[in-house]
C-alpha positions in Angstrom: 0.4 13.2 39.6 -0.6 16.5 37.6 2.4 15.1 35.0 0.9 11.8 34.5 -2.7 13.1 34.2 -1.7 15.4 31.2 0.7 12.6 29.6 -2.9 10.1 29.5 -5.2 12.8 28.4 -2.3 13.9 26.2 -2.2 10.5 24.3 -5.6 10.3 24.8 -6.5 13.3 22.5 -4.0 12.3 19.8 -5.2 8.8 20.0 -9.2 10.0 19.1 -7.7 12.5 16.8 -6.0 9.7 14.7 -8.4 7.3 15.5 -11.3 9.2 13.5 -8.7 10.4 11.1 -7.7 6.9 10.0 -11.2 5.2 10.4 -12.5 7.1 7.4 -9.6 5.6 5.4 -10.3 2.3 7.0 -14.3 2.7 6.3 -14.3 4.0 2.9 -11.3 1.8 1.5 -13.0 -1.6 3.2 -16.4 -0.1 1.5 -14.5 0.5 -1.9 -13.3 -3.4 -2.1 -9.3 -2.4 -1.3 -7.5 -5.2 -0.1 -6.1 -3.9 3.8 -2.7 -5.3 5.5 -3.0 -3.2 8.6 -4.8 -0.6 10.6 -2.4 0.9 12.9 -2.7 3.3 15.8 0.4 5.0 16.9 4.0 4.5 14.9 6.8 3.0 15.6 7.4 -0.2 17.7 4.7 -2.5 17.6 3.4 -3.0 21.1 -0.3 -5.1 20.4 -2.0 -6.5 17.5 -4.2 -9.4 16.3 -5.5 -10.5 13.1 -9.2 -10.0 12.6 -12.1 -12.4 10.8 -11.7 -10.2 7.8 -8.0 -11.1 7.6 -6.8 -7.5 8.9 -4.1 -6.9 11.1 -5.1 -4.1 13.7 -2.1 -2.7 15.4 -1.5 -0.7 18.3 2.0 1.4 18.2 4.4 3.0 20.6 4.6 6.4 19.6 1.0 8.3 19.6 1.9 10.8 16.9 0.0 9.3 14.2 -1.2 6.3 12.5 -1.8 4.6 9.3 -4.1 2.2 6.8 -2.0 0.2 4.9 -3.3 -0.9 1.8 -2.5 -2.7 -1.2 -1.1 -0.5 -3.9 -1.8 3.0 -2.5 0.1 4.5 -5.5 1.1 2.1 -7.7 0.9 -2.2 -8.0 3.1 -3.5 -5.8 4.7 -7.2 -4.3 1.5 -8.7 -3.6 0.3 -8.7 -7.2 1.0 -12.9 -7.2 -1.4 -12.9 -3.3 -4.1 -10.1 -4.1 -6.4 -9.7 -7.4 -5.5 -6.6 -9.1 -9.0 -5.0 -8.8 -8.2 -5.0 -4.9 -5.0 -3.0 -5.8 -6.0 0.9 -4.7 -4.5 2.4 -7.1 -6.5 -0.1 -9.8 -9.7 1.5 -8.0 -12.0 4.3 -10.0 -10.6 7.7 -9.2 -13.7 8.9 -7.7 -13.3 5.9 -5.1 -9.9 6.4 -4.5 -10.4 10.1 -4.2 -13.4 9.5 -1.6 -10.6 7.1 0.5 -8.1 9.9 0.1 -10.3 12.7 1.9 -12.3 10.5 3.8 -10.1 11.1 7.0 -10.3 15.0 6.6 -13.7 14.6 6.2 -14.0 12.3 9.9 -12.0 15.3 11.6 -14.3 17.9 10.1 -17.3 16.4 11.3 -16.2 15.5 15.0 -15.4 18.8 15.4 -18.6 20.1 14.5 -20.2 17.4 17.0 -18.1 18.5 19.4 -18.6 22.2 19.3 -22.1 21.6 18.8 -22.1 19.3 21.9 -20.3 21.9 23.9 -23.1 24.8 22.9 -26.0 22.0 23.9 -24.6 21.7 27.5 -22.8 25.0 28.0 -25.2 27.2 25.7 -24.2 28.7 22.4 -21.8 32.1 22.6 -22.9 35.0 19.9 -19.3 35.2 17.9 -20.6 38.4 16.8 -17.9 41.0 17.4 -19.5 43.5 19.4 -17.3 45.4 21.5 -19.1 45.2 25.7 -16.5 47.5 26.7 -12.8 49.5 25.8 -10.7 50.3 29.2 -10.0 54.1 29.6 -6.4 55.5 28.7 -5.8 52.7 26.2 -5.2 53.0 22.4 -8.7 51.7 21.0 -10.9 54.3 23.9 -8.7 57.1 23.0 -9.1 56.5 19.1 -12.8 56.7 20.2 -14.3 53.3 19.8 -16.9 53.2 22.7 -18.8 49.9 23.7 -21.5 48.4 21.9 -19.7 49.2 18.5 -19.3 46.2 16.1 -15.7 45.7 14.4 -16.7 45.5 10.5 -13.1 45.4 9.4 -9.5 45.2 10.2 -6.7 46.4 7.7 -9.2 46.0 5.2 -10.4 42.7 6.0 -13.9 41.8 7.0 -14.7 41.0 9.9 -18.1 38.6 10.8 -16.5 36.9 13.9 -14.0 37.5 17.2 -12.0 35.0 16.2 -11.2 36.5 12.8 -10.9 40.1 14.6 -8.7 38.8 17.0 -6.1 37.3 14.7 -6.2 40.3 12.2 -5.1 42.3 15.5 -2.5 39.8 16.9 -0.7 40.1 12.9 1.5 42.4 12.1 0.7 45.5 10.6 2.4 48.6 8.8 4.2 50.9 11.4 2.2 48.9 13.7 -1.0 51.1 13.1 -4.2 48.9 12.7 -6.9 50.3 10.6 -10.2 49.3 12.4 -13.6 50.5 11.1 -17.0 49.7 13.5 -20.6 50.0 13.3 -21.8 52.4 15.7 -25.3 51.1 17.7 -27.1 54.2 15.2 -25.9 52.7 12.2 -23.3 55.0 11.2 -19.3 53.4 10.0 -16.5 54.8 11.2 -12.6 54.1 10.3 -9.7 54.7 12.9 -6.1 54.6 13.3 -5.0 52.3 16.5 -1.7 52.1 17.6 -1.7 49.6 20.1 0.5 49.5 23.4 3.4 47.6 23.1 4.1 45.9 26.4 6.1 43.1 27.8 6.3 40.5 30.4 9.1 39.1 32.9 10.8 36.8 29.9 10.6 39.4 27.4 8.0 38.4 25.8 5.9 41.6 23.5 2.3 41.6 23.1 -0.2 44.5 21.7 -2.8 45.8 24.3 -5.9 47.6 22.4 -7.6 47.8 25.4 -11.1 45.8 24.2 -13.4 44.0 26.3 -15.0 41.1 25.2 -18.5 39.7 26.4 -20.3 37.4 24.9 -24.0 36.5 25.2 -25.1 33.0 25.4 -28.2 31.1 24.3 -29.8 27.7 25.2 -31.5 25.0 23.4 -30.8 22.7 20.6 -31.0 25.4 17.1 -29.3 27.6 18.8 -25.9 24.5 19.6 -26.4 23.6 16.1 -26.0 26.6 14.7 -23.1 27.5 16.9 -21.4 24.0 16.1 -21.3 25.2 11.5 -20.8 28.8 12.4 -17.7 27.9 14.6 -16.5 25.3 12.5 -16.5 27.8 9.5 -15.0 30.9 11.6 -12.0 28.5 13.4 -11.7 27.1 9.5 -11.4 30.6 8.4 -8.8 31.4 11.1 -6.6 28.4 10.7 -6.4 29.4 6.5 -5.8 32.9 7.1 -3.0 31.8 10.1 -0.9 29.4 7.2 -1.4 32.2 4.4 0.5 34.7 6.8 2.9 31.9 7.8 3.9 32.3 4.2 3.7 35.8 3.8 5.5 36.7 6.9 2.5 38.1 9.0 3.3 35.2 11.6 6.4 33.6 12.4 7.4 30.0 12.2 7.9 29.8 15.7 3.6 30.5 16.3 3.2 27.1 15.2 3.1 24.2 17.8 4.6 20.1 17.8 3.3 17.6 20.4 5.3 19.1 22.9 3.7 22.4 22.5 0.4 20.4 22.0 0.9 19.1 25.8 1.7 22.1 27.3 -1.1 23.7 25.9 -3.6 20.4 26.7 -2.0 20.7 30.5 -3.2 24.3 30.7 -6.1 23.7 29.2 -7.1 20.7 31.8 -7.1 23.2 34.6 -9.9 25.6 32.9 -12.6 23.1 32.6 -14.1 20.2 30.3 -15.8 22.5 28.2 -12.3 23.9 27.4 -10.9 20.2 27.3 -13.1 19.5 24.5 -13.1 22.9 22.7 -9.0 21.7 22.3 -10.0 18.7 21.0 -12.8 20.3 18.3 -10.0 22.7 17.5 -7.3 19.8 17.1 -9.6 18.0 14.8 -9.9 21.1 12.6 -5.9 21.6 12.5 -5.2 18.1 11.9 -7.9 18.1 9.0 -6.6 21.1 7.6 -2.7 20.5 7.4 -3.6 17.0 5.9 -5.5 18.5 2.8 -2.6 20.9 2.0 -1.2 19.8 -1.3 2.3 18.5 -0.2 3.5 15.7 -1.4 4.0 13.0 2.1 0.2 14.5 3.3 -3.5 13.3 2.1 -3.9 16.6 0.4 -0.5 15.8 -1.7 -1.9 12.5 -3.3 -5.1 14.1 -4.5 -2.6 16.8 -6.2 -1.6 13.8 -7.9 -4.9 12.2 -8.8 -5.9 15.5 -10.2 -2.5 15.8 -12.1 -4.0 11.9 -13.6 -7.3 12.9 -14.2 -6.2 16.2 -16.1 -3.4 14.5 -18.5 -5.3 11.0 -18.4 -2.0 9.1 -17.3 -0.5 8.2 -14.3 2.4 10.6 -12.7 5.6 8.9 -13.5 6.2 6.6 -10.5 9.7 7.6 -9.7 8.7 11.1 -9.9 6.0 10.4 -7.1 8.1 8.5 -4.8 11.1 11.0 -5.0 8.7 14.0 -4.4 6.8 12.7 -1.7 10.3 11.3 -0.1 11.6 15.1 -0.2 8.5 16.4 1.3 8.5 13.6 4.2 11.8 14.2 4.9 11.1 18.0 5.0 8.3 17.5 7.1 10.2 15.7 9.3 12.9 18.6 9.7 9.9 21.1 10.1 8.1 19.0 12.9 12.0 18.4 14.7 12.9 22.4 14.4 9.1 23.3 15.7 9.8 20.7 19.0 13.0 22.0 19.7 11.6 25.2 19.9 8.9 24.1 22.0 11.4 22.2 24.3 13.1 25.5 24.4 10.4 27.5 25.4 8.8 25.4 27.7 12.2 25.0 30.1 13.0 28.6 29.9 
């Protein structure tokens, strides 16, 4: 029973995820006068769909790992030049339209998560992300450097710190001779620097992890100002995290194998079932944020990739070479594709050892 509860709220969470994604598409393109085929949830085998008044087909597919708007002439003219007029053609749109379709989803995801996180500070009250240290535990690295409680972390390896989350990924990178560089605000005022070495310890399958010995406690506040202010300052601080997690994936500061598929995706959403709603829709906030994020990146195959191109257009006043564009974005795809198959493997891995 536990199995199929995470499998429906498993789907379920992709299928919102995608659903707000693609609307903005949807929205904005039907807005902008582009003519649309099909508005599909899900790839892959078609398992529902009927044709709406406005001559749409809206499609519900088997596999709930993505979706799609298909419109007429997303890059270039294409069969349906004798069926639609050429002003309904995307690609024959203003760029500033098609630019506003392009981003539109990234935009949805962006703004559900700040609902959501602003929803969850409303109900559950608003946690300070200020990162004041409530407490170090005796013997460990960060009491013995002599951090004591109520000191504020101000940097990390030369990196400013104005959140946990920040502070907490700085700490979980890796650092030179695994020494991290910590400077805090004492409660009179005065900065200090230390030297932290943290303990190096590991579990029953091997896995290492760092112990500073910090204690975290936030304090909470009620009412409305308070949840909306929480909802932009998160948003910003988890956007913040997620940039500064994909600039070390390139620099080597995380591995590869930190980053998650849909079968990492469901482990993590069953784990996260069994701590509470509140964490339930914090997952879903932060999904919103990812999916927005990786989506903008300017790779060929992604949102983020075709605005790359549009710029490249607006810059040199022609259009990108259409064989150019449709072998570059086929390399990507298929890269992506190998990416996304190495990352579940290892997540299949993982998960049955």
């Amino acid at each position: 029973m536990e199995t199929i509860i995470n499998i429906i709220l498993f789907i379920f969470i992709l299928g919102v995820l995608v659903l707000v994604h693609e609307l903005g598409h949807f929205l904005t393109a039907k807005k902008s006068g582009v003519f649309i085929h099909e508005f599909s949830i899900g790839m892959g085998p078609l398992i529902k769909t009927f044709k709406g008044k406005d001559g749409i087909n809206y499609s519900i597919r088997a596999l709930p790992i993505g979706g799609y708007v298909q419109m007429a002439g997303e890059i270039y003219e294409d069969d349906d030049t004798n069926e639609i007029p050429k002003e309904q053609f995307m690609c024959n749109r203003p760029w500033y339209q098609r630019l506003i379709i392009l981003v539109a989803g990234v935009f949805n995801n962006f703004v559900l998560a700040i609902i959501l996180l602003f929803f969850i500070a409303l109900i559950w009250g608003a946690p300070s992300l200020k990162p004041v240290i409530s407490g170090v535990e005796e013997g460990l690295p960060v009491a013995e450097a002599g951090i004591v409680a109520g000191d504020v972390i101000t940097e990390v390896n030369g990196s400013k710190v104005k959140t946990w989350d920040k502070a907490q990924l700085l700490l979980l990178l890796k650092s030179k001779d695994d020494t991290y560089s910590i400077t805090v605000k004492h409660e009179n005022g005065k900065y200090d620097t230390y030297d932290v070495k943290p303990k190096i310890e590991e579990d029953e399958d091997g896995n290492e992890s760092r112990v500073f010995g910090i204690q975290i406690k936030s304090e909470v506040e009620k009412g409305f100002v308070p949840a909306l202010k929480y909802g932009f300052q998160k948003f910003g601080s988890l956007m913040e995290q997620m940039w500064l997690t994909l600039s070390n994936l390139f620099t080597g500061g995380l591995s590869i194998n930190n980053l998650s598929g849909p079968v990492g995706i469901y482990t993590v959403v069953g784990e996260t079932r069994k701590s509470g709603i509140p964490n339930v829709i914090f997952l879903i906030a932060y999904l919103s944020i990812n999916l927005g994020i990786m989506n903008i990146l300017p790779i060929p195959a992604l949102d983020g990739g075709h605005v790359l191109f549009l710029i490249i257009e607006l810059i040199t006043r022609k259009k990108v070479n259409q064989k150019v564009e449709s072998i570059t974005t086929t390399i990507f795809f298929v890269l992506l594709l190998l990416l996304m198959l190495y990352i579940t493997i290892h997540d299949i891995i993982t998960l049955i050892l």
